[in-house]
N, C-alpha and C positions, 0 to 999 in steps of 0.2 A: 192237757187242756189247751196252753198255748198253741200247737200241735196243729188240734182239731179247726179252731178256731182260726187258723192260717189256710188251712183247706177249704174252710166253708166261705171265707173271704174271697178264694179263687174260683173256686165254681160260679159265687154270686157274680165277680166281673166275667167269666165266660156267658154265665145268662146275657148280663146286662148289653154286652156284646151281640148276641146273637138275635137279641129280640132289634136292635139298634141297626145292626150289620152281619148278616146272617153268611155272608163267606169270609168274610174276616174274623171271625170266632176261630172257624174251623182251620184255619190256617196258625193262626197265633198261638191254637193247640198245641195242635202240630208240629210249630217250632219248640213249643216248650219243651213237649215231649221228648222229640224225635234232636235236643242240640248234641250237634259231632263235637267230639272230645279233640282235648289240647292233638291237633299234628303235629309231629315232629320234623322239622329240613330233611331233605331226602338228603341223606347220606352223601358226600362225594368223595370221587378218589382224584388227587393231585398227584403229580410226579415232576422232578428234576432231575435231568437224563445231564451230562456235560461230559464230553469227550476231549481231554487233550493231548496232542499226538504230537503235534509238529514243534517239539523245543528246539532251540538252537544249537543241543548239544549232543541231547542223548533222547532224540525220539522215541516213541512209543509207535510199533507197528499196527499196534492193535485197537486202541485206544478209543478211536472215531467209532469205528468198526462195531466193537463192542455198547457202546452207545446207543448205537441205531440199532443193534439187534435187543437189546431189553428193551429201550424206545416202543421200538413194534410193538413187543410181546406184550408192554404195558398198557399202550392203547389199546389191544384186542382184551386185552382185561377191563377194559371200561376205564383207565387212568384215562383222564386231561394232560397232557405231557406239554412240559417245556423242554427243548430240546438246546441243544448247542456245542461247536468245536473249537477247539481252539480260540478259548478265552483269557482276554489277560486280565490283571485282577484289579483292575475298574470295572471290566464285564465282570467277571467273577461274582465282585459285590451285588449291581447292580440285579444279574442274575437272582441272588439270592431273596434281595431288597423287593422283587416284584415276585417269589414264591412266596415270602413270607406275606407280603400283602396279601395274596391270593389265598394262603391257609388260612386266613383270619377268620374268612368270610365261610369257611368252610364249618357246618353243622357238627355235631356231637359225635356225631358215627362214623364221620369222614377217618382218611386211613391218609397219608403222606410218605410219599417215598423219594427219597434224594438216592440216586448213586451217579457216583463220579470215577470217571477213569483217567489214568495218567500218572501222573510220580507225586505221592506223599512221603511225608516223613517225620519224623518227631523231634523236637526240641524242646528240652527244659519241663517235661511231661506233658508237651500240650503237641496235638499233630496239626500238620499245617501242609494244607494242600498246592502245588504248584502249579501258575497261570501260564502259558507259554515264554512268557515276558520275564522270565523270575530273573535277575543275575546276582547270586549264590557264593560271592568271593571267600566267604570267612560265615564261622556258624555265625553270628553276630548278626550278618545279616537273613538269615533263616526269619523270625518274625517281623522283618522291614517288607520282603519282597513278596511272602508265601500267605495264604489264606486261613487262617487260625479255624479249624472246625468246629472250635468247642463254643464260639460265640454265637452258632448258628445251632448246632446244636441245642444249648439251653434257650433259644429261642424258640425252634420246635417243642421244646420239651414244657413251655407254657403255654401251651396252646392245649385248648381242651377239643381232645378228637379221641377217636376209638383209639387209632394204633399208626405209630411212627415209624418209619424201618430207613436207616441211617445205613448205605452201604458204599464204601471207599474199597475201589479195585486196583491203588494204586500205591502198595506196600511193593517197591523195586530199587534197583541200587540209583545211586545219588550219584553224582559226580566227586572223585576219588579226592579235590582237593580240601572238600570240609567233613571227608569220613572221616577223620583221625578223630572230630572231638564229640560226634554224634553218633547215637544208639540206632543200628538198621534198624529199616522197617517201622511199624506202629507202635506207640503207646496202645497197652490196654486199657479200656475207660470200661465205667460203668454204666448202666443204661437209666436213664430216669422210666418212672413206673410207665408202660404202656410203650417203650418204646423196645427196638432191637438193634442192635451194633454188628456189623459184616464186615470182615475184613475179607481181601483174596487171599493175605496171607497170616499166617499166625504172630501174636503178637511178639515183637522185636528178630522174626526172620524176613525175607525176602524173596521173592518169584521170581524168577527166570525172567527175560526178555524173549517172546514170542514171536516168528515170524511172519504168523498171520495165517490165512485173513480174520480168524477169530481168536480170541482168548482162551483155555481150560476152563477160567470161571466164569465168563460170560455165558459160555455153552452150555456148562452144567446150572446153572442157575434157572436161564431159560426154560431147559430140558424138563426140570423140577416144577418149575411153576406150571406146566401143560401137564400135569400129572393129577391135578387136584386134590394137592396135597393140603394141609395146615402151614401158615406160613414158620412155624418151628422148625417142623419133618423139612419142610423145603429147605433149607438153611443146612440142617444136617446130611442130606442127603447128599444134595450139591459138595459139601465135605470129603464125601465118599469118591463122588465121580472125578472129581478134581485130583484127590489122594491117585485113582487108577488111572488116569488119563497122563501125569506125566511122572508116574512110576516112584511116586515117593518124592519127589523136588517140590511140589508144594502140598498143605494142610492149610486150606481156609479155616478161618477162625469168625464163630458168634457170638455174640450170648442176649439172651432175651430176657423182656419184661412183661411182654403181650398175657396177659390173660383170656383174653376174649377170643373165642376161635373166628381166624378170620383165612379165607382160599382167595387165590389167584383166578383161579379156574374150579368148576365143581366135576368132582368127575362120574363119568357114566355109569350106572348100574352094571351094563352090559361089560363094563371090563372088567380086566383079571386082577384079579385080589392082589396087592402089595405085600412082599414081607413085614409083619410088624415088629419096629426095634423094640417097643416096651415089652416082648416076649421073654429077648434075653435079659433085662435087667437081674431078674433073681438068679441066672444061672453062674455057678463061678466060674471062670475062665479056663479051667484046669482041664475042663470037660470039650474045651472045644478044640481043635489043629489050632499052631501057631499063628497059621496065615489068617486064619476065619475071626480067632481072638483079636489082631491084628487088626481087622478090618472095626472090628466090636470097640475094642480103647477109642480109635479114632472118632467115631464115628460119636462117644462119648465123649472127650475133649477134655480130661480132667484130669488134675495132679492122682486124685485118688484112683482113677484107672491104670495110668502109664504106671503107679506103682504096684498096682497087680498084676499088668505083665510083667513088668521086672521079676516081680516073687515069681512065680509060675512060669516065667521062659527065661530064663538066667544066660543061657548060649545058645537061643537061637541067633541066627541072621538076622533076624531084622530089631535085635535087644538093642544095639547101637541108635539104629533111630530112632527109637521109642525112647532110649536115655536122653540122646538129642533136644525132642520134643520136650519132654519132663524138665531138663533142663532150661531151657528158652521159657517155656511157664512158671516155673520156680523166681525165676530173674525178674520176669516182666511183671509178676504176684507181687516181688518183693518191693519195688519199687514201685508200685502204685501205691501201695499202703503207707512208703513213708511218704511219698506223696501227697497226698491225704491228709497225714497227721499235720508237715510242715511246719516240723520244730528243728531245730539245730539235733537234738538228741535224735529223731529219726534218721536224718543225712548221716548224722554221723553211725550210727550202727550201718545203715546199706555202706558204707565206706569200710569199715570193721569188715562185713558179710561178703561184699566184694572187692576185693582192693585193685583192682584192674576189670572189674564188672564195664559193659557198656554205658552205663549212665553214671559214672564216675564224675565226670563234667558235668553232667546235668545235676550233681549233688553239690557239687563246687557252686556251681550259678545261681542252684538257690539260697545256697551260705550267703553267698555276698548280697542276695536280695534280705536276707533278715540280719545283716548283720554282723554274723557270726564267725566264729573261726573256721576257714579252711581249710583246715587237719582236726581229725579228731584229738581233742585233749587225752591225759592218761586215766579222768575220772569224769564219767559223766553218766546218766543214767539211761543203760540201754533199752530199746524200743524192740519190742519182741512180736513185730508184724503181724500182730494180730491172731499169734497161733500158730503161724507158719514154720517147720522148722527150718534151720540152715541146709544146705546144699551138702553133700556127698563130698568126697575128692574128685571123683571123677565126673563131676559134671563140671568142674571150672574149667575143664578142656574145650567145651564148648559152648559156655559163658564167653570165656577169655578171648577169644574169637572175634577180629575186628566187623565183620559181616557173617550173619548166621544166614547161613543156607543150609539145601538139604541135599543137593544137584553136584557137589564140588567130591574129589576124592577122598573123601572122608566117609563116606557112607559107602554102601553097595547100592547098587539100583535095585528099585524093586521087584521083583518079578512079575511076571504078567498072572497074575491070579483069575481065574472066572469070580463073576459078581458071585458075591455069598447073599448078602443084605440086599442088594440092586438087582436089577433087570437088567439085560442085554441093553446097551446104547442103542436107539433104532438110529438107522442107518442115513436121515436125514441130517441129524445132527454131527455123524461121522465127517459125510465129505460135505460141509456146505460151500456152496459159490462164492465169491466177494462179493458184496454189494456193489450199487450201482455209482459212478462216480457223484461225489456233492459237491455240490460249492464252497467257495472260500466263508468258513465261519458257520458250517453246516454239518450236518450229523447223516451218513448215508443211511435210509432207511431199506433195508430187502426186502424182498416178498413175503409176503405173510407165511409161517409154518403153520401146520397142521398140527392140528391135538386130536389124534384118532381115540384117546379114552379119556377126553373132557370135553367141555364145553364153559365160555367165557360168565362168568359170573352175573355182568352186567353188560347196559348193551354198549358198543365198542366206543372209544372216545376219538382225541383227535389230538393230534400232534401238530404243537405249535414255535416254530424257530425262529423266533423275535431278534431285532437286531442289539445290542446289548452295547454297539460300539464296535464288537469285534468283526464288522464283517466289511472290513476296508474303511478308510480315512475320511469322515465324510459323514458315518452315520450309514441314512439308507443308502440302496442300490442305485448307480449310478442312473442317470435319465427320470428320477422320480419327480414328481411334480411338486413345486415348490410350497401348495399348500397339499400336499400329503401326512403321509406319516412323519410322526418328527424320531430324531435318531431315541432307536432302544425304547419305540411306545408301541408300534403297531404290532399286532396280535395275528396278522394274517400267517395261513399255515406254507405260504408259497413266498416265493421272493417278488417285492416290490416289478410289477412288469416296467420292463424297458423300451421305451417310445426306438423304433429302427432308427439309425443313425443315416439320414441322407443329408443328401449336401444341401445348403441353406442359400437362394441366390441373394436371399437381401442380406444376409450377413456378410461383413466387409470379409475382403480375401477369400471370399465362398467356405467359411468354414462350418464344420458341420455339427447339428444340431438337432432336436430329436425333431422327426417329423411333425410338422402340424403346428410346431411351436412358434413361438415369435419371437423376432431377435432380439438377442440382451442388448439394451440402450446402453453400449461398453463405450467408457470416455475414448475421444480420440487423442492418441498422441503427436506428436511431432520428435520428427527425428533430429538427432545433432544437437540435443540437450535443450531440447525447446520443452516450454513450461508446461505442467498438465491440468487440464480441466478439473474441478472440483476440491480445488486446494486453494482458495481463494484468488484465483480466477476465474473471469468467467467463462462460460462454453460457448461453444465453436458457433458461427453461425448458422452450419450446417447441422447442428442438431436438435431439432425439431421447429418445428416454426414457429417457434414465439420466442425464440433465443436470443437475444439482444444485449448487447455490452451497453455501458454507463457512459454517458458523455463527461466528458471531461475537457470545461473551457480553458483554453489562454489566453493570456494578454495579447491582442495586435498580431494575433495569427487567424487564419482564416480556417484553414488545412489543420487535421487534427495531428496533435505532435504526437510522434512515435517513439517509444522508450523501448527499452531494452525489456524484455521480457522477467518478470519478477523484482523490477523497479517500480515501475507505473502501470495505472491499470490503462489498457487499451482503449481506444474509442472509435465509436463507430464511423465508415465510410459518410463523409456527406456529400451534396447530390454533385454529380461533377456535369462540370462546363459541354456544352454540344464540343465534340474532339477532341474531349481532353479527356484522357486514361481514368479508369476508379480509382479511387483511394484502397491500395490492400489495407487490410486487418490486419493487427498485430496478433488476432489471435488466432487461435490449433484449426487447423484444418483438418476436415473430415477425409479423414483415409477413402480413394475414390471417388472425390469430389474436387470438379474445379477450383480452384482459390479467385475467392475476388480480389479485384482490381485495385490501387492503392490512386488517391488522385494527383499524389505528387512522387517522380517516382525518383525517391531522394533518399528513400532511408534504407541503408543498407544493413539494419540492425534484424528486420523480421523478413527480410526477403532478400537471398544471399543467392548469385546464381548456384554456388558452388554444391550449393545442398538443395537441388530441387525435392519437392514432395511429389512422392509416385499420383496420376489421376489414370483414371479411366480410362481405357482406348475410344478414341471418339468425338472426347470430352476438349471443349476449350484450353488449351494452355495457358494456362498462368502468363498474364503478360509483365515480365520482369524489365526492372528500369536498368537502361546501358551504361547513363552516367552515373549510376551509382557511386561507383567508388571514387567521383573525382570532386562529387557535391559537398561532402562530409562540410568541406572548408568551411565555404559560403555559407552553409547552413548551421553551424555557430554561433554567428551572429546572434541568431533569433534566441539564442539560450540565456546571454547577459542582459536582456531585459528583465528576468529574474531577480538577479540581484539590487536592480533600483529601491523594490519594491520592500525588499529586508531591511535595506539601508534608511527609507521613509517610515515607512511601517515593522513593528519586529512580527507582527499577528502572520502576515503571511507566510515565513521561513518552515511553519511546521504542517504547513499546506503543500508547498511544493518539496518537500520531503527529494523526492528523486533526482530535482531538477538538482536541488546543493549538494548533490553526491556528484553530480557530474560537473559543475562549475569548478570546482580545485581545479584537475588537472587542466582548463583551458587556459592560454596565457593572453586571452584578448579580455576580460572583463578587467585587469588590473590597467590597463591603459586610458581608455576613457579618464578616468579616475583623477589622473595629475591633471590634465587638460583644465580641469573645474577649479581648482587651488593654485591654475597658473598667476591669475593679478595677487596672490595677497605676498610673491616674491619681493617684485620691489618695495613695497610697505617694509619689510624685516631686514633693510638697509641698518642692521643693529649697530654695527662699528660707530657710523656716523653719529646721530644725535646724542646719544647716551653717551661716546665716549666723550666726543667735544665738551660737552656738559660738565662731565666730570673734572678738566683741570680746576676751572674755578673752586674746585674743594681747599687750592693752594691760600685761595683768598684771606683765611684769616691769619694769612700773615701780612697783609697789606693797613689794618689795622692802623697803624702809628701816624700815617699822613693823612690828615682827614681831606685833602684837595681831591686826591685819587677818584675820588667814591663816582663822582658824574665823569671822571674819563672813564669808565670802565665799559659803560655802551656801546663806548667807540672802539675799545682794544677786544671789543668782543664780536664788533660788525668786521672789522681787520680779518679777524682770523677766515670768518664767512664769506668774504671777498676768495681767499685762498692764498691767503697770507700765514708761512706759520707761526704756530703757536712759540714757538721756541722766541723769535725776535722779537715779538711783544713785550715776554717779560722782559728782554735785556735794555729796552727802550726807556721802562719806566724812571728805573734812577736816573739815566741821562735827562730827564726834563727835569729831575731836583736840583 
């Protein structure tokens, strides 16, 4: 009833409409009818390409190289790429900091791909990739210098997108001084749901160093992705071609979470059907040739496979490296799990399970992170890996092994097998060219390869090598315009262009500067330790026209007085006498520019012949005064007028500041001086009045004869005549 009655309400405002506004009914229908449902973001694909080649110690030849060939392959699959070489780990971050921005933005469907090439490695269970920059003295400093992947990682890993693919090509040896305490190669991780993990090499061995110009696994990787395969199949594949390509020295290693099918490339109807591996799954290995089984384990990557070859091929040739293998995943299993758990009681069982295993130290360093003891006690409750059993005897042969590899005289090479599972390599990816040379901080991109039985998924993207910091000192490319890009922001896919370098004539010395530009207003100096513009002095008068120094009056001088350069501030030329010289400037003169005139030419403190300043050819010379150095004297004088004025008033002393630094050493203001306090000499005639005065202190012994009393004017005018005192007194008795 509700129902009906919502319908009859809608029809009547469609009436009321149409009788009202007879094409706006019909429209408004329309829209009710005809509304488009929730869209969803178009889907996008991101990628982080990073190549580093050029370490200080132990290059990587391949590195760049490898870079710029998935780079390609990625843009021709519709990835957006950031690209970059040789980054140190400010770039590094920075790198990371504006992909992860960039994923944010990215819709539901979107897909993310990081790989990096260069030297990783593992510490304390965590891998950590190297900047070119790393320096690597002691494991200790392994997470100060190196890039922690797993913080980038679970930042990919909260980001809601279809599918993450995480692939590090840079499992190689390390420099020999911090091998003793560190496990080769990678930690094994686990993938958070939707994502996939790639190593070039398996986990806790190590790959070769390649001559070039490409990599095993850059090639196979590529080769795979132009096959339009599922990105799983691709992973596995590439497994394979790597395994034939350098005859059993390396085994890349995956493992995935993708559910969702997702291609690089789709590939053509018209081509030829691929082997499918889910054929062989049910078949047992017994039934195949050793080589073909061979090719079947690997290709499946699993403790449970390598131990079916083992059962089933007990002496063949190639049993050793299949134990190898089994080996190295047994180790690298065992230690992730107690990893994981990160109890005392786990470390200590992997300590028990290997007692010289490669992450022995790295069991030790998490002790000391919880706490704990060091050595396993005699009673503790062992940790049983989850199900996993303990190792064989003979696989701690190659456990025990300070670097696992597969390339070393321990194994046999593998023979050259025809593909079982694979296709013939075509012949492009056999011999390809080097790329073309790059730039400093750049990734070389090659020509585009051919996908004769694909086609790109989406339509192609674009490859973008932002400055991060790493591409020289400075930021952007040199010549860049000051309000350009700022360092590590611009997005352009080409390098910042650079203005031609011609010579500049307004710029002093003619030097050179990008066409078209205008000369940097660069302070002028003075040579011979003369003071510089913009440190609180003023500038030059030669630098632009409205430059002007401060007057600075004196007492009963006319001529402005000259100080010594970083005592007093300077003062400007005043107007001079018809014939009489300019006053120079105490201040900098413009490199290339006459010097003006000084109006008295006395002071030899800012214009010394000895030290001319270079001018122009052409140009006025400097007119320098001759009696310089004989004026100094006379001109003295004029300085002790200073001192009056401290000595009346104390206000001015903190005024003339420069002048009482230079008043000490002259010896003519102390003179004047006594001249003034010449008359109060004869006044301090002390001897005389005071001491005369003083006999009479004898007086009261004079007391007894009371006659005495009125001679005593007279025996006291006596002595003032210049009579002594001495015969006065002997006088007196003789009158009694």
């Amino acid at each position: 009833m509700f129902s009906f009655l919502q319908k009859f309400i809608a029809h009547l405002l469609v009436l009321v409409l149409a009788f009202f506004h007879p094409g706006s009914a019909h429209v408004g229908a329309a829209q009710a009818i005809q509304a488009p449902p929730h869209v969803q973001e178009q889907p996008m694909r991101l990628a982080l390409v990073i190549g580093n080649a050029n370490y200080a110690n132990m290059p990587v030849a391949t590195a760049a190289n490898d870079a710029g060939l998935v780079a390609q392959t990625l843009q021709t699959a519709g990835f957006d790429v950031t690209a970059g070489a040789d980054l140190d780990l400010d770039a590094l971050r920075r790198a990371f900091r504006d992909f992860l921005d960039k994923a944010q933005q990215a819709g539901p469907g979107s897909v993310l791909f990081v790989y990096l090439a260069g030297r990783a490695l593992q510490y304390s269970g965590d891998n950590f990739f190297l900047p070119i920059d790393a320096r690597i003295d002691r494991d200790v400093d392994v997470p100060l210098s190196a890039l922690r992947l797993s913080d980038y990682r679970q930042a990919l890993a909260a980001l809601p997108v279809m599918a993450r693919i995480f692939v590090v090509d840079g499992a190689r040896a390390v420099d020999p001084i911090i091998r003793g305490k560190l496990a080769s190669g990678l930690a094994l991780v686990e993938p958070a749901p939707g994502a996939l993990e790639a190593f070039n090499a398996a986990p806790g061995t190590i790959a070769p160093d390649e001559p070039g110009p490409y990599g095993a696994y850059a090639r196979a990787l590529v080769e795979m992705m132009q096959q339009g395969l599922p990105v799983n199949e691709v992973f596995a594949r590439a497994r394979l071609r790597v395994n034939e390509l350098t005859r059993g020295a390396v085994v890349p290693w995956d493992i995935s979470r993708i559910d969702t099918p997702f291609y690089f490339f789709v590939r053509q109807q018209s081509a030829p059907p691929l082997q499918s591996l889910s054929s062989y799954e049910s078949r047992p290995l017994r039934t195949f040739a050793p080589a073909d089984a061979y090719e079947i384990v690997v290709e499946r990557d699993s403790i449970e496979g390598y131990e079916d070859y083992l059962a089933a091929f007990p002496t063949d040739p190639l049993t050793p490296r299949v134990r190898a293998l089994l080996a190295a995943r047994r180790e690298a299993l065992s230690w992730r799990r107690a990893y994981v758990a990160n109890t005392p009681d786990a470390y200590w069982s992997y300590m028990r399970r290997y007692p010289r295993g490669p992450h022995y130290w790295d069991a030790r360093r998490r002790l000391m992170m919880l706490r704990a003891a060091l050595e396993p006690p005699r009673h503790f409750d062992s940790y049983d890996f989850g199900g996993l059993p303990p190792p064989p005897e003979d696989e701690y042969g190659v456990v025990d092994r300070p670097v696992m590899r597969f390339d070393d005289a321990g194994f046999a090479p593998l023979p050259f097998l025809p593909a079982f599972l694979l296709p013939v390599q075509p012949e492009e990816f056999r011999r390809m060219p080097p790329p073309p040379r790059a730039e400093r901080g750049r990734v070389p991109i090659p020509a585009p390869l051919s996908a004769p039985h694909a086609m790109p998924a989406k339509p192609m993207g674009a490859i973008a090598q932002p400055n991060f910091g790493h591409q020289g000192i400075g930021g952007p490319a040199q010549g860049a315009a000051p309000g350009g890009p700022r360092r590590g922001h611009h997005d352009s896919n080409s390098v910042v262009p650079v203005a031609p370098m011609a010579p500049n004539p307004a710029h002093p010395n003619g030097r050179q500067g990008p066409a078209g530009a205008a000369p940097a207003a660069t302070a002028p100096m003075i040579e011979h330790g003369a003071a510089r513009t913009g440190r609180g002095n003023p500038p030059s008068a030669g630098v632009g026209p409205a430059a002007k120094t401060p007057d600075v009056k004196t007492p009963a001088v006319k001529t402005p007085e000259v100080k010594h350069p970083g005592l007093a501030k300077p003062t400007p030329p005043q107007a001079a006498e018809p014939g009489h010289p300019a006053a120079i400037q105490p201040t900098k003169p413009v490199v290339g520019k006459p010097l003006p005139v000084q109006s008295e030419p006395v002071k030899p403190l800012t214009a010394r012949p000895s030290s001319p300043v270079p001018h122009e050819a052409g140009a006025p010379k400097p007119v320098l005064p001759r009696a310089a150095p004989s004026k100094p004297i006379p001109q003295r004088p004029v300085i002790p007028l200073a001192p009056p004025k401290p000595a009346a008033t104390k206000a001015p002393p903190p005024k003339m500041v420069p002048a009482a630094r230079i008043a000490p050493p002259k010896p003519i203001p102390p003179r004047p001086a006594p001249t003034r306090p010449a008359p109060p000499r004869p006044v301090p005639a002390r001897p005389a009045p005071p001491r005369i005065v003083a006999p009479p202190k004898a007086t009261p012994i004079k007391p007894p004869p009371p006659k005495p009393v009125p001679a005593k004017p007279g025996i006291v005018g006596k002595p003032a005549a210049g009579k002594p005192v001495g015969k006065a007194e002997k006088k007196l008795p003789e009158a009694k």
